[in-house]
C-alpha positions, 0 to 999 in steps of 0.5 A: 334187411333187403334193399327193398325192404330198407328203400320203403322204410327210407320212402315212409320217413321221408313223408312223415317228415315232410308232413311234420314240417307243412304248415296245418291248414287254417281253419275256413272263414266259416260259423258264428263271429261276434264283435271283440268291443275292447278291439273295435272303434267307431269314431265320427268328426264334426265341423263347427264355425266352418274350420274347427274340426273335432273328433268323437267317437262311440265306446258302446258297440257290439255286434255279430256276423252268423253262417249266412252271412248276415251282419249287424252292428249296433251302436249305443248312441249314450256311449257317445265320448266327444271329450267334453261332458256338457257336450256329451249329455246334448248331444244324448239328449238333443241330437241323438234323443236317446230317450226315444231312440237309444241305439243305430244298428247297421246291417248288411249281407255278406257272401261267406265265399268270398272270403273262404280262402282268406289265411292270416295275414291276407286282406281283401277289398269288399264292396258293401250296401248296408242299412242305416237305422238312425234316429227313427229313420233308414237309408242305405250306405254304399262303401268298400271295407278292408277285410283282414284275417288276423289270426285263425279265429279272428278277422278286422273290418275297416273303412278304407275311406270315411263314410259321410252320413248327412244329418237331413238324411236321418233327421237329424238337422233339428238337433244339429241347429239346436246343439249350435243354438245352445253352443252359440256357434255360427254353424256346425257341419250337416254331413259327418265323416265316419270310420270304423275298424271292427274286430270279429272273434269266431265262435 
């Protein structure tokens, strides 16, 4: 064989070899995700007699992210688990008002772009503006979300810092003055601190 001839076979081994040992390019941040509800948790803290502070938590989420970038949450106000029952059926039926008002929803637009280049294991902060639909009213909630690719098809969102939500703001001191009423408490807190980590698996 000729040394030109041995010298190319040599070349072309050599690069077949080095594309064997790259790592394969992940796919993009791109289509259709929905929320993972086993892999997601929304939890929400009250303040009762002016030093008691209790945690709770909604166990009904679902949720879905399209191409556009157009986000929504939906939270089942019934699912609502604050670890005692009696308090859980007021807070359906006197805070929440389910009846009426069976679910909050979330909604938000995201730029795709901004996260085109996110391989596993990077994170980045993002500046949010999403619209709150709770108990038959609306307002808007600025925040900054910790974005995390856990994998090639699946992404965590998380609060950085907890989002406080005032009962006045969406009609709700009504129903916080009636649940202390009937738990003969001096006061329960009007502004709620909320945090969330949501996973998002691609379609």
């Amino acid at each position: 064989m000729s040394l030109p001839a041995r010298s190319s076979i040599i070349l072309a081994s050599l690069a077949l070899a080095a594309c064997s040992q790259a790592p394969a390019e992940e796919a993009p941040l791109a289509g259709d995700w929905v929320l993972a509800g086993d892999e997601s948790n929304l939890a929400f803290v009250t303040v009762k007699a002016g030093q008691v502070a209790e945690a709770h938590r909604f166990d009904g989420l679902t949720g879905s992210v399209s191409a556009d970038g157009s986000a929504t949450l939906t939270i089942d106000l019934a699912s609502v688990q604050t670890n005692i029952d009696v308090r859980d059926e007021r807070m359906r039926d006197f805070l929440f008002d389910v009846a009426e008002f069976p679910a909050a929803t979330v909604t938000t637009s995201l730029d795709p772009a901004a996260f085109a280049a996110l391989k596993t294991g990077d994170s980045l902060i993002q500046p949010v503006t999403a619209t709150l639909d709770l108990h038959g009213a609306s307002g808007e909630i600025a925040t900054e979300l910790a974005v995390t690719r856990v994998d090639e098809g699946k992404v965590k969102v998380a609060t950085i810092a907890p989002i406080i939500v005032g009962a006045d703001a969406f009609d709700l001191a009504e129903g916080v003055e009636e649940l202390r009423g009937l738990a003969g408490l001096d006061s329960i807190t009007g502004q709620v601190p909320v945090t969330f980590s949501l996973t998002f698996e691609q379609q």
